[in-house]
DSSP file (Angstrom, degrees, kcal/mol; ACC not computed):
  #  RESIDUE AA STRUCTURE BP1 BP2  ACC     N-H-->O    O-->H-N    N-H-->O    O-->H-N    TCO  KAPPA ALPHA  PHI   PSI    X-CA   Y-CA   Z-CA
    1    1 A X     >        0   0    0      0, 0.0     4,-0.8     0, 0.0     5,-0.1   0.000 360.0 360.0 360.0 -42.2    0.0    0.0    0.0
    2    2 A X  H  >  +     0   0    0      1,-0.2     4,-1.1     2,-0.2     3,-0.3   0.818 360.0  54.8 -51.5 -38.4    2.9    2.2    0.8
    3    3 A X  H  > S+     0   0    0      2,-0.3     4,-1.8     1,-0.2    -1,-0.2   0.792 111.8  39.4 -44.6 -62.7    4.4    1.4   -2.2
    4    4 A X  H  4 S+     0   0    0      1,-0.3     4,-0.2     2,-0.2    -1,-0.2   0.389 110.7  52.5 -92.8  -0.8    2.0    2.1   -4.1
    5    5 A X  H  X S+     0   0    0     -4,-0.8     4,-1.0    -3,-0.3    -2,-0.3   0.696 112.9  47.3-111.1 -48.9    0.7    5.3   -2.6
    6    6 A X  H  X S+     0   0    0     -4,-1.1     4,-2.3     1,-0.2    -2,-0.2   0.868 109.2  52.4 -98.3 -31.8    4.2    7.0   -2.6
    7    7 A X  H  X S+     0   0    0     -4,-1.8     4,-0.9     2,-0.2    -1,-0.2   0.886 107.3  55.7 -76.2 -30.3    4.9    5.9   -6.5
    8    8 A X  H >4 S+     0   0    0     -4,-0.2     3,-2.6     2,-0.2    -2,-0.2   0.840 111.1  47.9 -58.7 -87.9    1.2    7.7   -7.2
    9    9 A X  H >X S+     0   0    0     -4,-1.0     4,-2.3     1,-0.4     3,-1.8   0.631 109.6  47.1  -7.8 -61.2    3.0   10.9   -5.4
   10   10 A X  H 3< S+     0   0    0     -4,-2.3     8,-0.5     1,-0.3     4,-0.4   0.588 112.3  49.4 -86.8  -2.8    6.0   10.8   -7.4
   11   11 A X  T << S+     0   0    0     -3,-2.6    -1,-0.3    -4,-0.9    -2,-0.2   0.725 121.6  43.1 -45.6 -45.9    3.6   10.4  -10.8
   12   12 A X  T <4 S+     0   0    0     -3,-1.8     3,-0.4    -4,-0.2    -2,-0.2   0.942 119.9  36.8-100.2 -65.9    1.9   13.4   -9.2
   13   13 A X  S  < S+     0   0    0     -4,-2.3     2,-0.5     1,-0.3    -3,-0.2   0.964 132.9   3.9 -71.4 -81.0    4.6   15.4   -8.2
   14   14 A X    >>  -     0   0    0     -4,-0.4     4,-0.9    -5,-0.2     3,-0.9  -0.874  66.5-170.0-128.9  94.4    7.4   15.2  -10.6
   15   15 A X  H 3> S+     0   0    0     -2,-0.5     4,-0.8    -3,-0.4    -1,-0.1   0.727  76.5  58.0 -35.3 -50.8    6.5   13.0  -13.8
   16   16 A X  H 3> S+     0   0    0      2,-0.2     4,-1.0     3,-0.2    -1,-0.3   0.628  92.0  61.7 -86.7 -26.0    9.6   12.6  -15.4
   17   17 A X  H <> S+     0   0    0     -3,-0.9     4,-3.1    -7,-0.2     5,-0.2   0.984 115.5  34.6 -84.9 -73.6   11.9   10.9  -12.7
   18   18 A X  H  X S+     0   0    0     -4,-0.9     4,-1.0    -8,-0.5    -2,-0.2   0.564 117.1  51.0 -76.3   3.0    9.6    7.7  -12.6
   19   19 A X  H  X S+     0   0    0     -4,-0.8     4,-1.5     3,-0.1    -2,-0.2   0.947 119.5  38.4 -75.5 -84.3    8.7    7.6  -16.0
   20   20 A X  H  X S+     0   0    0     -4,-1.0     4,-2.6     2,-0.2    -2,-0.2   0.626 119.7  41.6  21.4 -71.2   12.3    7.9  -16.9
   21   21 A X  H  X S+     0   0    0     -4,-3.1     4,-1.5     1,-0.3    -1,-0.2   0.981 116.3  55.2 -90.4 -54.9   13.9    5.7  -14.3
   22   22 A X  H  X S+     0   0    0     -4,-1.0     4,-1.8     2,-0.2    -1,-0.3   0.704 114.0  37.9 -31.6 -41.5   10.9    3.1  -14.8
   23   23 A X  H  < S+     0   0    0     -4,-1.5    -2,-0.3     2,-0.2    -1,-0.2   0.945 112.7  54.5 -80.0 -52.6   11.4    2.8  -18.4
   24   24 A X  H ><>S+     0   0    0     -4,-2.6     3,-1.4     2,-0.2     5,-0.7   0.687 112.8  49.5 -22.2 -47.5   15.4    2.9  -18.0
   25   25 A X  H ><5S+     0   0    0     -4,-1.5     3,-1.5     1,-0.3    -2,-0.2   0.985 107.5  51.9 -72.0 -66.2   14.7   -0.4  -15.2
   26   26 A X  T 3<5S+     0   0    0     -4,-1.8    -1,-0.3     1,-0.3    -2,-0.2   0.208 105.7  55.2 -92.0  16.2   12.6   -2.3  -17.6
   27   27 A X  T < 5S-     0   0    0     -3,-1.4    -1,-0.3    -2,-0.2     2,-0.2  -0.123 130.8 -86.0-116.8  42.0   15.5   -2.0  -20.7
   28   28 A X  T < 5S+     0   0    0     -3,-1.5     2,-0.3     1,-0.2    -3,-0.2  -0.070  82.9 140.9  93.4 -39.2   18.0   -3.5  -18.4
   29   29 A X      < -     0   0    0     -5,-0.7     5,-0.2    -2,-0.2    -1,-0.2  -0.314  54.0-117.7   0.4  76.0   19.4   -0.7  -16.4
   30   30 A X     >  -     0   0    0     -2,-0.3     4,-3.1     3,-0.1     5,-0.2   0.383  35.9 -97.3 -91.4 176.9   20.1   -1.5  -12.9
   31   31 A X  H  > S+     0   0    0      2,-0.2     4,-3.1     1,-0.2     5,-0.1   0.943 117.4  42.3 -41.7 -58.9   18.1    0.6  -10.5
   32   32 A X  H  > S+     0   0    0      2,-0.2     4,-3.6     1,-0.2     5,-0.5   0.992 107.6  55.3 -58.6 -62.0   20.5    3.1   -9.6
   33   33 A X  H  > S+     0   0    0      2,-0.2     4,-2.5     3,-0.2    -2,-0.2   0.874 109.7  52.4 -41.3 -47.3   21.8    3.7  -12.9
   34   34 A X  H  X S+     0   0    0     -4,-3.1     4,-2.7     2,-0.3     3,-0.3   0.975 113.5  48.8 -61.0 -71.5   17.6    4.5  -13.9
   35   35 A X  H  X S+     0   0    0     -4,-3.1     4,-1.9     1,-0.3     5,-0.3   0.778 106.7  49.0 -41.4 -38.6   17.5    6.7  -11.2
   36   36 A X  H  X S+     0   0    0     -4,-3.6     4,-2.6     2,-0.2     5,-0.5   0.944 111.8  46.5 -68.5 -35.8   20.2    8.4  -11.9
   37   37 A X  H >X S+     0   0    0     -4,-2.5     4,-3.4    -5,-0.5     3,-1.9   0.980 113.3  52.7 -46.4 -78.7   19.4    9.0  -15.6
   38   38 A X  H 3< S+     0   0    0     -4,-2.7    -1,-0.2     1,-0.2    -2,-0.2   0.697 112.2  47.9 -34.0 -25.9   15.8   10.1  -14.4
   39   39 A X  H >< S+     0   0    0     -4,-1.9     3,-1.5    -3,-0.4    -1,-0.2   0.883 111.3  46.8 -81.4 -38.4   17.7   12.6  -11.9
   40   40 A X  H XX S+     0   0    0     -4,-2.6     3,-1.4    -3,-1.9     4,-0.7   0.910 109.2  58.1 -78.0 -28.2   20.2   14.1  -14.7
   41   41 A X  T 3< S+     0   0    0     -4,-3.4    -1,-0.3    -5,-0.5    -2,-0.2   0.452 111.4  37.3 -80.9  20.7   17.1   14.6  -17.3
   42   42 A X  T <4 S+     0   0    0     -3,-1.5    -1,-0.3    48,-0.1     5,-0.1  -0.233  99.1  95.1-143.0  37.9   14.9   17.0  -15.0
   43   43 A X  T <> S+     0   0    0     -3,-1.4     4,-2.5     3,-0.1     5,-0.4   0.837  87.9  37.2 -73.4 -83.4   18.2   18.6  -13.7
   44   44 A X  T  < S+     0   0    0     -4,-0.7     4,-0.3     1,-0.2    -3,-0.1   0.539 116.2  44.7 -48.1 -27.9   18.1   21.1  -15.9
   45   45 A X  T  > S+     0   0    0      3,-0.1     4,-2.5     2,-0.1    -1,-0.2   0.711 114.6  53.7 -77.8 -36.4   14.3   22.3  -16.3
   46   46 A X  H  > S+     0   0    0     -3,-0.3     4,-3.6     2,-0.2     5,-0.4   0.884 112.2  44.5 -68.6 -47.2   13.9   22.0  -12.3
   47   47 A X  H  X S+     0   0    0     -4,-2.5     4,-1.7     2,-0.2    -3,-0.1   0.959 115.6  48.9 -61.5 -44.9   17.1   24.5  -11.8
   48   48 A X  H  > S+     0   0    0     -5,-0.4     4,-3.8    -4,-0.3     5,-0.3   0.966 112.7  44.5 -63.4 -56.9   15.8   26.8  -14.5
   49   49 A X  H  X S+     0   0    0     -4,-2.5     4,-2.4     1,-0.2    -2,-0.2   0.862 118.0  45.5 -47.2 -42.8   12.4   27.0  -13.2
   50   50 A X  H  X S+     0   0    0     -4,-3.6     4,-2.7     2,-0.2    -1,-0.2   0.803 111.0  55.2 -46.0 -46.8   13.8   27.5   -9.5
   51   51 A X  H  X S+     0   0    0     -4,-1.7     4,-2.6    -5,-0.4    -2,-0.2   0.955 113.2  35.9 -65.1 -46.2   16.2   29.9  -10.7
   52   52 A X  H  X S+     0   0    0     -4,-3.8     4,-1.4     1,-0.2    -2,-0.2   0.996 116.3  54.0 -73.8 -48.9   13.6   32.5  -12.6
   53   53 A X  H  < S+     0   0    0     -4,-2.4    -1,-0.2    -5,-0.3    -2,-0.2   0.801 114.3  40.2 -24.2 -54.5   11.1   31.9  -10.0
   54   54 A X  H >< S+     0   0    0     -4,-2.7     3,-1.8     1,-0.3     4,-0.4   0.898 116.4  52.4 -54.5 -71.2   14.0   33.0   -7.0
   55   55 A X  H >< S+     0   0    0     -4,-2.6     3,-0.6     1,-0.4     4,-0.5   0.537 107.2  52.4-100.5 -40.1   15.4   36.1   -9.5
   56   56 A X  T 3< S+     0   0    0     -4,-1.4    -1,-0.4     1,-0.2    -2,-0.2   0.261 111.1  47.1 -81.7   2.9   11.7   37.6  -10.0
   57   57 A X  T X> S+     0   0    0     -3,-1.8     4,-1.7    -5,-0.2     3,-0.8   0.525  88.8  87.7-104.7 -28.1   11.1   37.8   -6.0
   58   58 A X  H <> S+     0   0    0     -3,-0.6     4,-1.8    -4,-0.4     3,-0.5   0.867  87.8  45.4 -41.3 -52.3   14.3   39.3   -5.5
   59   59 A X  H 34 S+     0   0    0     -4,-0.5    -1,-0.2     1,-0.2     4,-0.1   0.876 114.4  50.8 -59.3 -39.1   12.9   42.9   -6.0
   60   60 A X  H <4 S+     0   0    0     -3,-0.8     3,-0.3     1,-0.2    -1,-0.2   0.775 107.4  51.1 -52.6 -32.6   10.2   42.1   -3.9
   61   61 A X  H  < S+     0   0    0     -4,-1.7    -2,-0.2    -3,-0.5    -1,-0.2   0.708 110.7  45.0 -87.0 -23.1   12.1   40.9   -1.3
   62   62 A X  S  < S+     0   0    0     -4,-1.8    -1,-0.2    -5,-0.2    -2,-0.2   0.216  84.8 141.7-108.9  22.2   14.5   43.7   -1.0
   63   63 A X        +     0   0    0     -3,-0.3     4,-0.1    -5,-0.2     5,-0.1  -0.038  17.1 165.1 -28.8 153.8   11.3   46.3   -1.3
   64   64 A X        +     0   0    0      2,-0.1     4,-0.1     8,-0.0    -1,-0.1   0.204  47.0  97.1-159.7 -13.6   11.8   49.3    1.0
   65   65 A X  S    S-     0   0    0      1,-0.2     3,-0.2     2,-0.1     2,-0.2   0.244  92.9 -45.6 -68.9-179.7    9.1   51.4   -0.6
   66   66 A X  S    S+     0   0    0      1,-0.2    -1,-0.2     2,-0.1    -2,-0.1  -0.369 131.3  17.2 -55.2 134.9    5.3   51.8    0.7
   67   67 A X  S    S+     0   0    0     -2,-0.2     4,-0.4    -3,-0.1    -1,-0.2   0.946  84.4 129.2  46.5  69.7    3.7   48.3    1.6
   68   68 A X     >  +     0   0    0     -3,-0.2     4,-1.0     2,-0.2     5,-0.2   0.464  61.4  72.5-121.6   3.6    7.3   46.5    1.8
   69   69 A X  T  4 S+     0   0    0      2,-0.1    -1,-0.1     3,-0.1    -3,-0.1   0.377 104.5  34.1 -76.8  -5.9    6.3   45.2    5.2
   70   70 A X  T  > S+     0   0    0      3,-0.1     4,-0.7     2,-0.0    -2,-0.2   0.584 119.8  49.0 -95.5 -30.5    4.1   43.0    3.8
   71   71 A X  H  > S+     0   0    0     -4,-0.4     4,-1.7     1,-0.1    -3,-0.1   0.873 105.3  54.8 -79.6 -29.4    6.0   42.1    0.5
   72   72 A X  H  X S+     0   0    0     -4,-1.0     4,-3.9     2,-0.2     5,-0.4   0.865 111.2  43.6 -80.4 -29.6    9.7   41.3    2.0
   73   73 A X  H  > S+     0   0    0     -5,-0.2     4,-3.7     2,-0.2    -1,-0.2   0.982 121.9  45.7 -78.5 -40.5    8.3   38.3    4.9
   74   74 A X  H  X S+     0   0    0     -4,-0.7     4,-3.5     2,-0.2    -2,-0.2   0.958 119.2  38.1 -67.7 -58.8    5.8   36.9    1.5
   75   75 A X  H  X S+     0   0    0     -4,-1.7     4,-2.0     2,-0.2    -1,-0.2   0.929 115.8  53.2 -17.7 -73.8    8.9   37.1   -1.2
   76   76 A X  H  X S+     0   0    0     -4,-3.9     4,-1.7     1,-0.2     5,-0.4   0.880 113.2  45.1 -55.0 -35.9   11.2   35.8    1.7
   77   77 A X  H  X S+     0   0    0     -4,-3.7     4,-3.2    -5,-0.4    -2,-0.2   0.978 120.3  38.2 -67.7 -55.6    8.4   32.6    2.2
   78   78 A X  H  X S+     0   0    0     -4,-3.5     4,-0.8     2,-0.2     5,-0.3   0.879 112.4  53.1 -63.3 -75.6    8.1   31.8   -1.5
   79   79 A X  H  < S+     0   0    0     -4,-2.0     4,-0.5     1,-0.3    -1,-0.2   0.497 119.7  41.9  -7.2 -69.1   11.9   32.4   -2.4
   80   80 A X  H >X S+     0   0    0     -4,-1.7     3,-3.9     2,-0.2     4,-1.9   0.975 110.8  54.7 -28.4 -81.8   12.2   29.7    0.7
   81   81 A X  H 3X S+     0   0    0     -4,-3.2     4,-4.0    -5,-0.4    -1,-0.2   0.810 110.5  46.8 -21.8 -70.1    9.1   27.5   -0.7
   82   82 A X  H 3< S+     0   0    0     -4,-0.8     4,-0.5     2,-0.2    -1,-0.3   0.693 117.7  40.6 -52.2 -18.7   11.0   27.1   -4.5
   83   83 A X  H X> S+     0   0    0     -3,-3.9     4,-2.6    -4,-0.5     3,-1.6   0.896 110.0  54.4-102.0 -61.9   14.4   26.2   -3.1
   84   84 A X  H >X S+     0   0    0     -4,-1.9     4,-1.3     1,-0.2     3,-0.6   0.877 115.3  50.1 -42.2 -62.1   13.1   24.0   -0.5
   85   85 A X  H 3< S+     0   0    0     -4,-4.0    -1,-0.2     1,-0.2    -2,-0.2   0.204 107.2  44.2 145.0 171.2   11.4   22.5   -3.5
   86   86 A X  H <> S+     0   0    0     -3,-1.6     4,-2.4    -4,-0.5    -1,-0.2   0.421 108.0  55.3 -66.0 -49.1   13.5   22.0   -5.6
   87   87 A X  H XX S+     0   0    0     -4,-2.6     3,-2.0    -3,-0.6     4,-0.7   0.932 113.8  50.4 -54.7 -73.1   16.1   20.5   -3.0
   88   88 A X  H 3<>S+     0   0    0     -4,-1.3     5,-1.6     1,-0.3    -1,-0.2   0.663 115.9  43.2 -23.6 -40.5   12.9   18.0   -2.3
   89   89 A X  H 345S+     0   0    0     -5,-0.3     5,-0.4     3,-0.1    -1,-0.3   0.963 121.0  37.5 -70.7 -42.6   12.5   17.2   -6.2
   90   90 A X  H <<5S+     0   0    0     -4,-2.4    -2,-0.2    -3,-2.0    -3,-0.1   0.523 130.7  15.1-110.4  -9.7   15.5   16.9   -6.9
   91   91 A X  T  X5S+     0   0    0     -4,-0.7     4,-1.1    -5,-0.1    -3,-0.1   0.669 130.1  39.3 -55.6 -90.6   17.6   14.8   -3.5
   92   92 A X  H  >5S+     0   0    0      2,-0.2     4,-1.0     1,-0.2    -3,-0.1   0.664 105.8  56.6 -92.8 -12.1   15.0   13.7   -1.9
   93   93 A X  H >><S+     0   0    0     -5,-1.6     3,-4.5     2,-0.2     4,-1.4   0.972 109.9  52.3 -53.3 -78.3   12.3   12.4   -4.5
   94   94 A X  H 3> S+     0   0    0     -5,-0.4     4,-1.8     1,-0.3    -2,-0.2   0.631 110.1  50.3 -40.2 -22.5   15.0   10.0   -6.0
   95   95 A X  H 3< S+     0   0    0     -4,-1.1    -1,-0.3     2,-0.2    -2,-0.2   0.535 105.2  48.1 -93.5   5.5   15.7    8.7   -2.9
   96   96 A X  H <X S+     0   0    0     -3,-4.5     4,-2.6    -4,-1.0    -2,-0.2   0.541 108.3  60.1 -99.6  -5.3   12.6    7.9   -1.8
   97   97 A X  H  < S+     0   0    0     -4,-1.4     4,-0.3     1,-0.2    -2,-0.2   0.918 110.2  45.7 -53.4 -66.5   12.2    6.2   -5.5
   98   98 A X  T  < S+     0   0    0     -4,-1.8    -1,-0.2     1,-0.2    -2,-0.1   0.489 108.8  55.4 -86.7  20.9   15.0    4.0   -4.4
   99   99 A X  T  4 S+     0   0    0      1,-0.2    -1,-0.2     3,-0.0    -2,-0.2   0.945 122.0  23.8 -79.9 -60.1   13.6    3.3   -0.9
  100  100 A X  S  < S+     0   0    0     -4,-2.6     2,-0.5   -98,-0.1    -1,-0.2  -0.002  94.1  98.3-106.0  43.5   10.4    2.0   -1.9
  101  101 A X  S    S-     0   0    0     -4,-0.3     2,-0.2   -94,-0.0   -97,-0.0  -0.895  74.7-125.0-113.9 137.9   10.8    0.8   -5.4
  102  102 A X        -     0   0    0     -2,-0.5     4,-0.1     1,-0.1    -2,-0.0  -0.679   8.8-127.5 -74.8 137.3   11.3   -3.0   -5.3
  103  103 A X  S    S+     0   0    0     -2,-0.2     2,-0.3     2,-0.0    -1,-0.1   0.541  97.7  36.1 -56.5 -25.5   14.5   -4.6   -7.1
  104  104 A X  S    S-     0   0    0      3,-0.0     2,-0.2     0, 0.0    -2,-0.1  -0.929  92.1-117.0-112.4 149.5   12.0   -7.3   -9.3
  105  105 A X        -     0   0    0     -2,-0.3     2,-0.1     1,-0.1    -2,-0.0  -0.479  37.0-105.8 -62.3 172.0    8.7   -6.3  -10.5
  106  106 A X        -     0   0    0     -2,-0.2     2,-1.2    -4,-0.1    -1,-0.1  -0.241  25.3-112.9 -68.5 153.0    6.0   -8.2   -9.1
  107  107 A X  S    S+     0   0    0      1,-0.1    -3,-0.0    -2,-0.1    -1,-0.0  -0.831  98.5   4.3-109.5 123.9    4.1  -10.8  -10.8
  108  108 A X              0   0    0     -2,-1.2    -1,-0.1     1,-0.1     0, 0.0   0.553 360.0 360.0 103.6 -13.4    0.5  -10.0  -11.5
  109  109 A X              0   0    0     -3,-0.0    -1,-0.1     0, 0.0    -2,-0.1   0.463 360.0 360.0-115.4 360.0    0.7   -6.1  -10.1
């Protein structure tokens, strides 16, 4: 149930890692190796997205102007939000890939 409940998440969440690493498994690949593939191909799109997100709060976040006591703490939370993540997509998704992903398939599932 766990199994299968955390691999729906990581469908949900970030598409490309278990699609990837799944398809990578089932042409011989070993486990790691799949993950790792799946990691290095959403490297670059994750980093980019993170990056403009961050660089377009920056002005907000260093506001100083009329209502900047409201903008800097909201800026400073998202800025937070994207990096945090991103670390989370991109660390801890693939490890939680290889926690609960079984070394055989299954027969029948």
């Amino acid at each position: 149930m766990v199994r299968k409940l955390l691999r729906f998440l990581l469908l949900m969440i970030n598409r490309k890692i278990p699609l990837e690493s799944g398809h990578c498994f089932h042409l011989g690949f070993s486990l790691d190796d799949a993950i790792k593939q799946g990691s290095l191909t959403r490297l670059r799109p994750v980093l980019m997205t993170a990056l403009v997100a961050s660089l377009g709060f920056i002005p907000m976040a260093l506001a100083t102007g009329t209502g900047a006591e409201v903008q800097r703490p909201l800026a400073t939370v998202v800025i937070g939000g994207i990096l945090s993540s991103t670390v989370l997509t991109l660390l801890v998704l693939p490890a939680l890939y290889r926690c609960f992903h079984s070394a055989t398939p299954r027969e029948g599932k």
